[in-house]
Each structure stands twice: as C-alpha cells, then as structure tokens.
Backbone as numpy.savetxt, mean C-alpha at the origin, in Angstrom:
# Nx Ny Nz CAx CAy CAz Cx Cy Cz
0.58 14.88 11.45 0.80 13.45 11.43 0.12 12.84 12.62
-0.14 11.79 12.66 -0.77 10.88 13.52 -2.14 10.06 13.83
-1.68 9.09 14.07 -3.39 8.56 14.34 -4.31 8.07 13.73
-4.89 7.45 14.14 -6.83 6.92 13.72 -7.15 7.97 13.10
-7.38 9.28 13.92 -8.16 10.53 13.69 -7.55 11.05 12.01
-6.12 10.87 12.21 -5.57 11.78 10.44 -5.70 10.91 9.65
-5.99 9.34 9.70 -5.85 8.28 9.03 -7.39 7.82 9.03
-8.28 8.67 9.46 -9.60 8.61 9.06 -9.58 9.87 8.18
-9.26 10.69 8.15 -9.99 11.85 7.70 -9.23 12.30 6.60
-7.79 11.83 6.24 -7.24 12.14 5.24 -7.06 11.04 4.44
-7.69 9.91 3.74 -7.39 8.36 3.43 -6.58 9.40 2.02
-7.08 9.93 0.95 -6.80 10.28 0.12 -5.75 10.91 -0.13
-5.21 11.93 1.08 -4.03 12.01 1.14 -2.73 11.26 1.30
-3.34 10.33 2.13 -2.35 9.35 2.86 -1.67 8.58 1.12
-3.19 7.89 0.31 -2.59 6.88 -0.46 -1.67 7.53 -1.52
-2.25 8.97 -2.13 -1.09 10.12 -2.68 0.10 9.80 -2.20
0.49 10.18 -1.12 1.64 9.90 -0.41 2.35 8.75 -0.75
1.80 7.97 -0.32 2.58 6.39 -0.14 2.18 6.29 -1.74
1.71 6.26 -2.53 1.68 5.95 -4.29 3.22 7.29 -4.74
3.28 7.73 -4.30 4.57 9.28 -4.71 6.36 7.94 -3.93
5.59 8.03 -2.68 6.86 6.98 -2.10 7.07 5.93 -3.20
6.20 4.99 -3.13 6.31 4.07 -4.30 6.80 4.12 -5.31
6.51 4.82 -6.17 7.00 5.57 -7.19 8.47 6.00 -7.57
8.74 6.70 -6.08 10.04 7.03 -6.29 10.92 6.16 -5.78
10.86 5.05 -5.09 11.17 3.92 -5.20 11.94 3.18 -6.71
10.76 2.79 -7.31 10.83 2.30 -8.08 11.49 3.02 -9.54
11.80 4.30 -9.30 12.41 4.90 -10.42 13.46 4.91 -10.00
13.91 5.13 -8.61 15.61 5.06 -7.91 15.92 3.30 -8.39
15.33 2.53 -8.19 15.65 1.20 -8.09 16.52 0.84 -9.79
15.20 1.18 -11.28 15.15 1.36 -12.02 16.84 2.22 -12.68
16.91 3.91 -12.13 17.84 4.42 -12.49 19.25 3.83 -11.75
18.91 2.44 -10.84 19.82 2.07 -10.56 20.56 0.52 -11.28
19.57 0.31 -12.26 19.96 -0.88 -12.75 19.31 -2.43 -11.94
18.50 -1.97 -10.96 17.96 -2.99 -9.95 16.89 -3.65 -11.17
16.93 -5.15 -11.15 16.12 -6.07 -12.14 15.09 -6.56 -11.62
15.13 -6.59 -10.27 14.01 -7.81 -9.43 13.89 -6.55 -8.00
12.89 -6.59 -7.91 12.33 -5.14 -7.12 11.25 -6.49 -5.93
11.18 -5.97 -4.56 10.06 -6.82 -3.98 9.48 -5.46 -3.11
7.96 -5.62 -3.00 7.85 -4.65 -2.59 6.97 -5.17 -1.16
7.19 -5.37 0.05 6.21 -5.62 1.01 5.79 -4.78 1.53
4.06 -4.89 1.37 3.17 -4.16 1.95 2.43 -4.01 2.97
1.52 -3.65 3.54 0.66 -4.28 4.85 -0.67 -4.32 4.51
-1.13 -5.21 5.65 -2.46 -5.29 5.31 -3.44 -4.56 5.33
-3.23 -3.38 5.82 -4.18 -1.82 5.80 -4.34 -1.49 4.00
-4.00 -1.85 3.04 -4.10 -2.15 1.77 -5.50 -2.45 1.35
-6.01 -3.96 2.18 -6.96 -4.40 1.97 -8.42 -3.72 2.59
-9.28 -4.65 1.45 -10.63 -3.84 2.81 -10.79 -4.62 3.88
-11.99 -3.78 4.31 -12.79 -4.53 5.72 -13.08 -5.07 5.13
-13.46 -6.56 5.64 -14.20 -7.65 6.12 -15.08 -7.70 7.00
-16.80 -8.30 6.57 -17.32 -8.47 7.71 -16.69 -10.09 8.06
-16.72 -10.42 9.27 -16.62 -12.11 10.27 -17.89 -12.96 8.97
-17.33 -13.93 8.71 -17.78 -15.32 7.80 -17.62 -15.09 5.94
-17.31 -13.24 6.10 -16.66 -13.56 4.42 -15.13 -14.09 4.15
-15.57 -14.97 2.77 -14.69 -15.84 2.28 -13.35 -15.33 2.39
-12.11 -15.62 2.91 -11.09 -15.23 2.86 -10.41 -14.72 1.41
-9.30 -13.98 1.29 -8.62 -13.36 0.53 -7.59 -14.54 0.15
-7.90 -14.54 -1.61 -7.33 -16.10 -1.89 -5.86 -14.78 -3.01
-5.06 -15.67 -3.26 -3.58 -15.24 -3.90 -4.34 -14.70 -5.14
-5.53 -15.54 -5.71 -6.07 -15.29 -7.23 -6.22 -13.76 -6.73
-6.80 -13.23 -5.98 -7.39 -11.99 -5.27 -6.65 -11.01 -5.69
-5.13 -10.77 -5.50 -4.15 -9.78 -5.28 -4.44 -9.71 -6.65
C-alpha cells in the first residue's frame, strides 16, 4: 500500500479494487432494502487536464 509510486504503477489494480468495494456496497445496500443509494466520489476519477481546456460540464458525468 501507498503512494504516488503504487498509485502509478498499479492504476488497474487499484480501480479492480475500488469497482469490488463498490459493488459490494451496493449489493449490502440492495440486500438491505436501501431505495436511494448516494455515492460520493473524488476527483482522481477524472482525467488530466491540460490549463485552458474547457471545463467538466454536469452533461459530462
């Protein structure tokens, strides 16, 4: 665990991971009768940006 360095070199692992978390989330929520689920994320989600591209509009998500 840790870091720039494991969070460069394993991206593919990482999103496995957190898509398995998710997941089981949402089937606990589900086998719990939960109707309205919110899920907040961060912005490491998104890509880079170079400086003067158009911002990330709601249509986007």
């Amino acid at each position: 665990m840790g870091g720039m360095g494991f969070i460069g070199s394993a991206e593919a692992e990482i999103l496995h991971n957190s898509a398995i978390v998710n997941l089981n989330l949402l089937r606990a929520a589900a086998d719990a009768g939960v109707r309205r689920y919110f899920l907040a994320s961060s912005v490491c989600v998104y890509r880079d940006m170079e400086p003067g591209e158009p911002a990330l509009t709601e249509d986007d998500a």
